[in-house]
C-alpha positions as CSV (number, residue, x, y, z in Angstrom):
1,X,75.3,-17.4,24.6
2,X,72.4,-17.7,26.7
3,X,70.2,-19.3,24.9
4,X,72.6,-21.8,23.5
5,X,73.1,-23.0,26.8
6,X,69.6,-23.1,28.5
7,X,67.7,-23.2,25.4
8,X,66.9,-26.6,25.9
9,X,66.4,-26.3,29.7
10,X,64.0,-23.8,29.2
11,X,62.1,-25.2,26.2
12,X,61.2,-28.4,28.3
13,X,60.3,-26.2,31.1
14,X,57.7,-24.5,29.3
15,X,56.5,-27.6,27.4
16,X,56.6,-29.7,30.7
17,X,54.1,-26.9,32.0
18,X,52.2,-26.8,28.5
19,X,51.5,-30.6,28.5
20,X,50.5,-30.5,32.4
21,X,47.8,-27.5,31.9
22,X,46.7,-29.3,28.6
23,X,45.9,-33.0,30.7
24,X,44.2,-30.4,33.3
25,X,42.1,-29.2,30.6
26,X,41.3,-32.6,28.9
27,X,40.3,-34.1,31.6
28,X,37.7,-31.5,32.4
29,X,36.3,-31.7,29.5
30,X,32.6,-33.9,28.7
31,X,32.8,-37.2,27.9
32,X,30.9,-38.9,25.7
33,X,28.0,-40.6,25.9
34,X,27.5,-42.1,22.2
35,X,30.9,-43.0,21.4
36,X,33.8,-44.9,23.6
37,X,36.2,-42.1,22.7
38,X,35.4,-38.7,23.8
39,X,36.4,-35.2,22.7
40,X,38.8,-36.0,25.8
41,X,40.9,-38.5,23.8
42,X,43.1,-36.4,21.4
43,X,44.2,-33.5,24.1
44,X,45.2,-36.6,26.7
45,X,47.0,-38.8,23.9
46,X,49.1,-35.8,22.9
47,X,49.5,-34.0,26.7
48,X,51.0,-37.5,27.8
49,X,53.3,-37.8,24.2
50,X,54.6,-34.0,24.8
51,X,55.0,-34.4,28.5
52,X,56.7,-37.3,27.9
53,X,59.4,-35.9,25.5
54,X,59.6,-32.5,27.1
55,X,60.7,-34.5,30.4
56,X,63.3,-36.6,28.2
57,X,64.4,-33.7,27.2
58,X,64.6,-31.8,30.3
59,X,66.8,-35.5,32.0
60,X,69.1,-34.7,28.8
61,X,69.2,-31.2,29.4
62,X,70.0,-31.3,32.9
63,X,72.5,-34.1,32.4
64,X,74.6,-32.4,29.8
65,X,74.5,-29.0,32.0
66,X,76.0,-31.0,35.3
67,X,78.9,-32.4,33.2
68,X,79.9,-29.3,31.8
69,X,79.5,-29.8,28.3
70,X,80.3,-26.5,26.3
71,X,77.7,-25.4,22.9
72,X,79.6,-22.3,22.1
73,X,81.4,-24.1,19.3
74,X,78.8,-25.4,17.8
75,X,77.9,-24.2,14.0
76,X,74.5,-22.7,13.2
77,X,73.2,-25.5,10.7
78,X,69.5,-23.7,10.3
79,X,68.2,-23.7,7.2
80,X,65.1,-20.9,7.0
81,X,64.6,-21.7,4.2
82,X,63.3,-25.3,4.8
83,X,61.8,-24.0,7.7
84,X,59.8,-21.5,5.1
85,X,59.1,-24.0,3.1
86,X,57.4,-26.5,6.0
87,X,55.4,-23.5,7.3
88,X,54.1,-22.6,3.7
89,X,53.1,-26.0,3.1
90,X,51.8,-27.1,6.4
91,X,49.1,-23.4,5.7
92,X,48.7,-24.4,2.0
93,X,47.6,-28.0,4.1
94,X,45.4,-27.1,6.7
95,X,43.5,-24.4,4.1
96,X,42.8,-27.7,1.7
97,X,42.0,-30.3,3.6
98,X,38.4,-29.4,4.2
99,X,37.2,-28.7,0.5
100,X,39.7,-31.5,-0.9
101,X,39.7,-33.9,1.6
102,X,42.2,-36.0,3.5
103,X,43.4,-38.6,1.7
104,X,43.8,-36.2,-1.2
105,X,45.4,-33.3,0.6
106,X,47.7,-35.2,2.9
107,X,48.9,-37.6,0.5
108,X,50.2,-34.2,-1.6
109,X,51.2,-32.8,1.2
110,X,53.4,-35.6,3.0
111,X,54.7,-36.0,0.0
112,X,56.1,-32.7,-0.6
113,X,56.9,-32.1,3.1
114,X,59.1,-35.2,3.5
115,X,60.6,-34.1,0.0
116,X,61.4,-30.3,1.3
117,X,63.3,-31.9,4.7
118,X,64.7,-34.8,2.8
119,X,68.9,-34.3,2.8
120,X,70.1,-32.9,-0.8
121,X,71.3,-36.8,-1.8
122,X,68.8,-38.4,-0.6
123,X,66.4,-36.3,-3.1
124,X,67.1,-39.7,-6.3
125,X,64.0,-40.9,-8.1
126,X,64.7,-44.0,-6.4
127,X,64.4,-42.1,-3.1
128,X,60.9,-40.5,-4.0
129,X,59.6,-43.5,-5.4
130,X,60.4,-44.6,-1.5
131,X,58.9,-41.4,-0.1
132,X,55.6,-42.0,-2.1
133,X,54.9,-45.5,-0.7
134,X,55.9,-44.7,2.6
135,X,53.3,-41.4,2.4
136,X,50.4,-43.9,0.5
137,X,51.0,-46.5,3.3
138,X,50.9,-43.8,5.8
139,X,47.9,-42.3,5.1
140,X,45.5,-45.0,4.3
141,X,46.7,-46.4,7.8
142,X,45.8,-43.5,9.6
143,X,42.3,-42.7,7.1
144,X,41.1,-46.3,8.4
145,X,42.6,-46.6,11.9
146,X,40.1,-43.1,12.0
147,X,37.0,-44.5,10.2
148,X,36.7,-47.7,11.7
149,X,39.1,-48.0,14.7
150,X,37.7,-44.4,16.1
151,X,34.9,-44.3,14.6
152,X,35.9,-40.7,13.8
153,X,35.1,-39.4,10.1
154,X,37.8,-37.4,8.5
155,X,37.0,-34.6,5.7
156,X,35.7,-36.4,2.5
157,X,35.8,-33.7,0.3
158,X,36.0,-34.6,-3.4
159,X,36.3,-37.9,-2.5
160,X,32.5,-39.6,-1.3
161,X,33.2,-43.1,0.0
């Protein structure tokens, strides 16, 4: 009961205080003298993006608690399995994408991962043809916004270009 109620309170706590502690740390670390974008960049992009939510989510939080809103009939929709299924493949990703490459292992993996947390009907060949070209657009996007926007080279592997 507990935890259903200040679950969310304490989540944003603790991520408000993780995204704070990450800025601290980014910003102490070098910055760069050959490149516009330091090792700084990353850490403060995604300290501002988490702090950002967790404090959404902490207004919400604190909102719903004030009116008085009740959780305890809520109906435990988790699904482990899917949860399994992201953690395997998200290990399976991180373990490839050095020796395969980016393009290679992310397009594979987006691909499957969007398939695994897709809704049962919404798992039609017409649906995965969708999911394909969404996950091709994606990553060449993000592969070139990297190489020539960053200036920041991503694993190659099998793939030399």
């Amino acid at each position: 009961m507990f935890l259903k109620k200040y679950g969310d309170l304490i989540v944003s706590i603790f991520y408000t205080i993780v995204s704070v502690a990450m800025l601290i740390l980014a910003s102490m670390l070098p910055k760069s003298k050959v490149m516009a974008i330091g090792p700084d960049f990353m850490p403060t992009v995604i300290g501002i993006l988490t702090l950002a939510l967790s404090v959404i989510l902490l207004i919400q939080t604190i909102g719903k608690l004030r009116k008085g809103e009740e959780v305890t009939g809520e109906k435990d929709n988790s699904d482990y399995k899917r949860v399994l299924a992201s953690l395997i493949l998200a290990t399976i990703y991180v373990n490839i994408l050095m020796p395969v490459g980016f393009i290679i292992s992310t397009l594979l993996y987006l691909v499957l991962q969007i398939t695994v947390l897709a809704p049962d009907d919404k798992r039609t060949k017409k649906d995965l043809i969708k999911y394909a070209i969404i996950t091709v657009v994606f990553t060449l996007v993000v592969y070139f916004l990297f190489r020539y926007g960053f200036k920041i080279i991503l694993p190659q592997g099998i793939l030399k270009f």
